[in-house]
N, C-alpha and C positions, 0 to 999 in steps of 0.2 A: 650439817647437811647430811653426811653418813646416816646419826644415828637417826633422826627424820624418815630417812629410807628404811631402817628397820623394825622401827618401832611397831607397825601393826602384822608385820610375819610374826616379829617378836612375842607378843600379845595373842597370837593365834596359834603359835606352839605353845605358851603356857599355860593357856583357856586348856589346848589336848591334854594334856598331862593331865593339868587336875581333873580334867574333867574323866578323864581312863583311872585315878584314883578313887573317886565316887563311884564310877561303875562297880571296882571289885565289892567297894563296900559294901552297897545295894545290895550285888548279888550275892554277897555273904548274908547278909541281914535274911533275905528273900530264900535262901537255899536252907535257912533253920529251921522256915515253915512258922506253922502260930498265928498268933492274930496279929504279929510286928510285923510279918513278911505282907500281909495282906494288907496292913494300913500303910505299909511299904508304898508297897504297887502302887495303893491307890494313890499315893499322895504324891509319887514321880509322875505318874498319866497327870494330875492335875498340875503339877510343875511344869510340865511339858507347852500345856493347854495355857498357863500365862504367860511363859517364857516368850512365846509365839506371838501371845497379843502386845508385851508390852514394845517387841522387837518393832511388830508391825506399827507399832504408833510411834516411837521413835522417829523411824524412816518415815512414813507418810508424815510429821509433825518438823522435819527438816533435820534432822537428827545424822550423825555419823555413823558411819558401818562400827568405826573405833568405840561409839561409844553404845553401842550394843554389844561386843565383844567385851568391853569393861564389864557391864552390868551383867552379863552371864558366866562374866569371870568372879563376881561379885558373890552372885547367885551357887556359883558351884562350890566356892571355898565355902559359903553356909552348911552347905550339906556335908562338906567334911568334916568340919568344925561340931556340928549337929551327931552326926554319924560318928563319929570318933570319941564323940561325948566328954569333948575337951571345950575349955575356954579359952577362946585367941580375939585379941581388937579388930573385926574386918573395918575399915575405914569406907566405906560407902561411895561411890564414885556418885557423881553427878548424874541425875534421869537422863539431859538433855545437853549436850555441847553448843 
């Protein structure tokens, strides 16, 4: 029953974290200038821009708040994984609960 109750604070502190990790990335990438800062930019505004749609079809599709926070938890470790230009197993959470 506890951990029930923690599990989606839990999940929304670690969505922060990572997601305050990608930030400095970005803005390291973004702060070197180039044409990397620029396809940067562009390609977080458009990550933004589906982040937002796939959330909203979740929810209007009967979807969990949890399982929005998964998938943008999903979505942010790519970008570190990407950004760090390492290889790690992201395991994929489910679109739809």
């Amino acid at each position: 029953m506890f951990l029930a109750t923690i599990e989606m604070p839990l999940q929304i502190v670690l969505l922060a974290m990572e997601a305050h990790a990608v930030i400095g990335l970005r803005l390291s990438k973004i702060a070197t200038g180039g044409p990397g800062a620029a396809k940067e930019t562009h390609r977080m505004v458009a990550e933004k821009v589906s982040a937002l749609a796939e959330a909203t079809g979740t929810i209007l599709g009967g979807g969990s708040a949890q399982t929005v926070i998964r998938r943008y938890r999903y979505h942010v470790q790519a970008n570190e994984v990407r950004l760090l230009g390492t290889r790690r197993a992201l395991n994929a959470p489910p679109r739809r609960a």
